[in-house]
C-alpha positions in Angstrom: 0.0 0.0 0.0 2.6 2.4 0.8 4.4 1.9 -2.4 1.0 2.6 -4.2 0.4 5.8 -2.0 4.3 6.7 -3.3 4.0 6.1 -7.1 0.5 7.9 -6.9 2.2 10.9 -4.6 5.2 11.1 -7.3 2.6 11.3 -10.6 1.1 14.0 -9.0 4.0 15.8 -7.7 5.6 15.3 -11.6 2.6 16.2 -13.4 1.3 18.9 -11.0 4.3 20.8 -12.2 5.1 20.8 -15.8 2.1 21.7 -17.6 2.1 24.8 -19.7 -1.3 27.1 -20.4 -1.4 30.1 -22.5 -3.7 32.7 -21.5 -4.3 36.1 -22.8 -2.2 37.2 -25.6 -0.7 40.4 -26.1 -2.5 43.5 -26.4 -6.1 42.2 -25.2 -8.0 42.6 -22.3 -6.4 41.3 -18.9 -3.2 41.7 -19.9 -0.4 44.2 -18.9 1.8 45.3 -22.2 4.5 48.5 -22.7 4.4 47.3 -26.1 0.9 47.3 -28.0 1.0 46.5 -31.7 -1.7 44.8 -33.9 -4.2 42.2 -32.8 -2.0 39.0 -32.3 -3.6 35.8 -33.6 -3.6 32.3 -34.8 -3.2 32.0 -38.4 -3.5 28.2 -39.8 -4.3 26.8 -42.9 -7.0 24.0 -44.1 -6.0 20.2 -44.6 -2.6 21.4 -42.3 -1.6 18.4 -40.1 0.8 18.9 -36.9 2.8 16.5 -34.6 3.4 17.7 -31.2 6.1 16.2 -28.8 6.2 16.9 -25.1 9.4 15.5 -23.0 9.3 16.2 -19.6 12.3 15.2 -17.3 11.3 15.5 -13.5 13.8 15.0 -10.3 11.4 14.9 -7.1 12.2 14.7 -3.1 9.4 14.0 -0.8 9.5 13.0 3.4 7.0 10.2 3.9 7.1 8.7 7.2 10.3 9.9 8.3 11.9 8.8 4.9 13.2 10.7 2.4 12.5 9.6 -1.5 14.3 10.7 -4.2 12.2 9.8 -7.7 13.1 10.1 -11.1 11.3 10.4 -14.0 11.1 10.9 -17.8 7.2 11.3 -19.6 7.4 11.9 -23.6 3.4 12.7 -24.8 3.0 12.7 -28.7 -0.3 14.7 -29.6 -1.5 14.6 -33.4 -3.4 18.2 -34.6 -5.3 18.3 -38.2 -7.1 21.4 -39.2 -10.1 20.4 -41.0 -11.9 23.7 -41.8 -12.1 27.2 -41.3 -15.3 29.0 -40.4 -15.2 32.6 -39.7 -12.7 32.9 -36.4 -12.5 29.4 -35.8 -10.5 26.6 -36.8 -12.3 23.3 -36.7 -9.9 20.6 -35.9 -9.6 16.9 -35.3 -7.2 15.9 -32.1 -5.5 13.0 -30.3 -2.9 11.8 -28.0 -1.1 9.5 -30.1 1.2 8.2 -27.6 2.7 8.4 -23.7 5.8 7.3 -22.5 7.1 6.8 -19.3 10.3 5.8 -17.3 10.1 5.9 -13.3 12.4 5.0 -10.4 11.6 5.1 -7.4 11.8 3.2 -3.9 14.9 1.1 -5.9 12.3 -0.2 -8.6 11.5 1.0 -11.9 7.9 2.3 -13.3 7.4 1.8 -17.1 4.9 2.3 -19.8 4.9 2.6 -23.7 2.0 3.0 -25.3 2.9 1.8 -28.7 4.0 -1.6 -26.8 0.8 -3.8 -27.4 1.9 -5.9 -24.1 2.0 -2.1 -22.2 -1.6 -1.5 -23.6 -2.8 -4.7 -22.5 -1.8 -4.2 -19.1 -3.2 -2.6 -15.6 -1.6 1.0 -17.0 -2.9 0.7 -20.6 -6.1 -0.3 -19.8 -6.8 2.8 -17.9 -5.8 5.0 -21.0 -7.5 2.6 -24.1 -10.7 5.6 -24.0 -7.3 8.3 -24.4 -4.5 6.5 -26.7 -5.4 7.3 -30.3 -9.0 8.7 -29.7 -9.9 11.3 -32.1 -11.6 14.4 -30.6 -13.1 17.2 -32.4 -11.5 20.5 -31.0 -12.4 24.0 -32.0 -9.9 26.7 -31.7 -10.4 30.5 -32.5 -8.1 32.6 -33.8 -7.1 34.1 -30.4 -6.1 30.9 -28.6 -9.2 30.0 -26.6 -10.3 26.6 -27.0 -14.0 24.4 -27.2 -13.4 20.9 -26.9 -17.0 18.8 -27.9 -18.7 16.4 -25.5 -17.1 18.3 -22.1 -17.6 15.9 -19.3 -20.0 17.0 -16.2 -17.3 19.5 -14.2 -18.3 17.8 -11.2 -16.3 14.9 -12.7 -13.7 16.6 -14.7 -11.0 16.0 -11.7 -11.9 12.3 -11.3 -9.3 9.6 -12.4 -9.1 5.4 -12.1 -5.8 5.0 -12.3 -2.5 6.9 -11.5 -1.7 6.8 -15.4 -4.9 9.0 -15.6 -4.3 11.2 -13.0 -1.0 12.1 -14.6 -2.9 13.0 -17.6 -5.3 14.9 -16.0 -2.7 17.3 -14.0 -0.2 17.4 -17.3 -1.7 19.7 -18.3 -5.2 17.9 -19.0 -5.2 16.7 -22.8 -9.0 17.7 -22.6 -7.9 21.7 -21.2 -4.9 22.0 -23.3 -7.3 20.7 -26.9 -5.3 18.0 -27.3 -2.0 19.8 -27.8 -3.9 22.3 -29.5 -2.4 25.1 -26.7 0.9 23.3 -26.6 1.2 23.9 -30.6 0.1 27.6 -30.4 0.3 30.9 -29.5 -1.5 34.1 -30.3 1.1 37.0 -32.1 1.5 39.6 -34.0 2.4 40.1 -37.7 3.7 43.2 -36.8 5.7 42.0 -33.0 9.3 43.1 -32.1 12.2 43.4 -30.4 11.4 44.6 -27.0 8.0 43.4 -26.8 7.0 42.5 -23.4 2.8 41.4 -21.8 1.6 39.3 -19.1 -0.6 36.4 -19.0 -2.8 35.6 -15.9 -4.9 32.7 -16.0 -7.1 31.0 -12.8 -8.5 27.6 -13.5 -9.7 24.1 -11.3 -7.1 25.6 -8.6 -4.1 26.7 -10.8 -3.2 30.3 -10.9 -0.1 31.0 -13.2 1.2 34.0 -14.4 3.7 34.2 -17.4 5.9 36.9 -18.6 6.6 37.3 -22.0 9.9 39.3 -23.2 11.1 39.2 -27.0 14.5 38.7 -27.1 15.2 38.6 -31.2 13.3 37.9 -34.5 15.2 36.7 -37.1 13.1 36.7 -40.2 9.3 34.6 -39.2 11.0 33.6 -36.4 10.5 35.3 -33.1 12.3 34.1 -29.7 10.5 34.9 -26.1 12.0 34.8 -22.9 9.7 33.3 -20.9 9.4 33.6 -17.2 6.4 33.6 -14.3 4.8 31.5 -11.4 2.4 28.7 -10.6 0.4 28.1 -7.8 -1.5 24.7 -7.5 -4.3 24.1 -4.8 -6.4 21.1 -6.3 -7.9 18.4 -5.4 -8.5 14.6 -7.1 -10.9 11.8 -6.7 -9.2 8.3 -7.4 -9.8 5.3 -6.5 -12.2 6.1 -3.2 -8.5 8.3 -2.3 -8.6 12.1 -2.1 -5.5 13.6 -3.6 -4.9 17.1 -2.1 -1.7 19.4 -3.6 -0.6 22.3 -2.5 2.4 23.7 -4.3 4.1 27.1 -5.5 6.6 27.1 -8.1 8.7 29.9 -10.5 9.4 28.8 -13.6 11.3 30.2 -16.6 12.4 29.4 -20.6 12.3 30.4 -23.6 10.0 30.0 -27.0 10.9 30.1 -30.7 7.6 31.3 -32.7 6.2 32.0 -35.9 5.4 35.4 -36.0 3.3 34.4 -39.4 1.1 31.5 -37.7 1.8 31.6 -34.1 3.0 28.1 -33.9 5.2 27.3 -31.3 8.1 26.1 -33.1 10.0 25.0 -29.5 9.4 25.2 -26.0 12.6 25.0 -23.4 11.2 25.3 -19.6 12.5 24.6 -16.3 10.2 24.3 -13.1 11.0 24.3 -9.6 8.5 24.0 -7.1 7.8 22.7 -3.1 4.6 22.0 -1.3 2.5 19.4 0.2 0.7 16.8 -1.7 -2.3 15.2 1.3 -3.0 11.1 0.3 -5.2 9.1 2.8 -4.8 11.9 6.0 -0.7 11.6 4.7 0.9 15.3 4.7 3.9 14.9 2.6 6.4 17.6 2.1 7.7 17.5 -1.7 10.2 19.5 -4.3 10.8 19.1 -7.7 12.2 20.1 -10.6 11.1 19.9 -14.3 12.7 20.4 -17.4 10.7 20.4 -19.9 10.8 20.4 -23.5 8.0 20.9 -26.5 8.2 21.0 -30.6 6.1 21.5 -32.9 6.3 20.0 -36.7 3.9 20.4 -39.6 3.2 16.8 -41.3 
């Protein structure tokens, strides 16, 4: 049971910390700019297809009965994006995770999954995730970032997960929240955006507050590099199993962006988190800090 209550206490811990949202874009309401050019946006084209690869590296320490754990782990998510039509400001699309890999070690023993392994997929973790792995979901995305994803679950159950493998999923940076890499892939600009150009994104969501500062640091030709920097504050709770999974953590963050100024697609993501707090299994307070590199590209098919 304990080790259970660990593997659960490190998923959370490593996927509480690493996912990325994108709020407000620069120059719109609730956002702080000194720079304030033309109306950014997303600029995609019909029949375009996009693969999206997310590797996140995570070191954790947590005290757990007087013990102190030190876990590693390495999580790769492939997302697949297609545009399939254009209508007015929004961009009808077609959206999957293709793929999830994981390496783990922790308590001396090692934690892994593949999802393109048909022995993995048969398994206690892949069995969890045969309603996520390859499941086509129809996403609309307007042209300034925000995101409709069809057949929304009740809220009331939007935090609930069977499995650990699906609470992971859930807190990195929820496939269903983030459109199915759709907000991992892109980013609202403008045409017009240069050197100098600095704005603030708040966002508040299912108890994660982050803020992100946005700097650019060059363009060279389409290509525009942001420095990126900001916190994130996590105060959620999850539902698995008949176990309620409380975390509390604050964390700064900071990286850097390549984009394309002509489409806003986030051509590469570099980030590294470091955060502490408490993560509250079965009346268990357990003091945790991590740190996650992590590391996102984008490429049209």
């Amino acid at each position: 049971m304990k080790k259970n209550i660990f593997i659960i206490l490190v998923l959370a811990a490593t996927a509480g910390c690493s996912h990325k949202i994108t709020g407000n874009s620069p120059g719109t309401p609730g956002t702080s700019t000194t720079v304030v050019d033309t109306k950014p946006s997303i600029t995609l084209a019909k029949g375009q297809k996009y693969v999206i690869e997310n590797k996140i590296t995570t070191t954790s320490n947590s005290e757990m009965q007087g013990q102190s754990m030190e876990t590693n782990a390495d999580v790769t998510s492939t997302y697949n994006i297609e545009v399939n039509d254009i209508k007015d400001d929004n961009y009808d699309m077609t959206n999957k995770l293709a793929a999830i890999k994981l390496n783990m070690t922790t308590m001396g023993q090692n934690v892994s999954f593949d999802s393109d392994n048909k022995e993995d997929m048969n398994g206690g973790m892949g069995s969890s995730l045969k309603d996520f792995i390859n499941h086509p979901n129809a996403v609309v995305m307007d042209k300034s970032g925000n995101v409709i994803v069809a057949n929304k679950p009740d809220s009331a159950k939007a935090n609930d997960a069977t499995s650990p493998m699906q609470m992971m999923l859930k807190q990195m940076g929820d496939p269903e929240q983030q459109g199915y890499g759709a907000k991992m892939a892109f980013l609202p600009v403008s045409k017009t955006l240069k050197t100098g150009t600095t704005w603030k994104d708040s966002t508040s969501d299912n108890g994660i507050t982050k803020i992100t500062n946005y700097a650019v640091k060059g363009i060279n030709g389409n290509m525009a590099t942001l420095s990126v920097s900001g916190t994130e504050n996590r105060d959620t709770k999850m539902e698995m199993q008949g176990m309620e999974i409380n975390t509390k953590t604050k964390g700064t963050f900071s990286g850097e962006e390549t984009v394309d100024i002509t489409t806003g697609v986030i051509v590469q993501n570099n980030s590294t988190m470091d955060a502490s707090g408490n993560i509250s299994v079965m009346g268990q307070e357990i003091p945790t800090k991590v740190k996650v590199v992590s590391v996102t590209t984008v490429k049209p098919l």
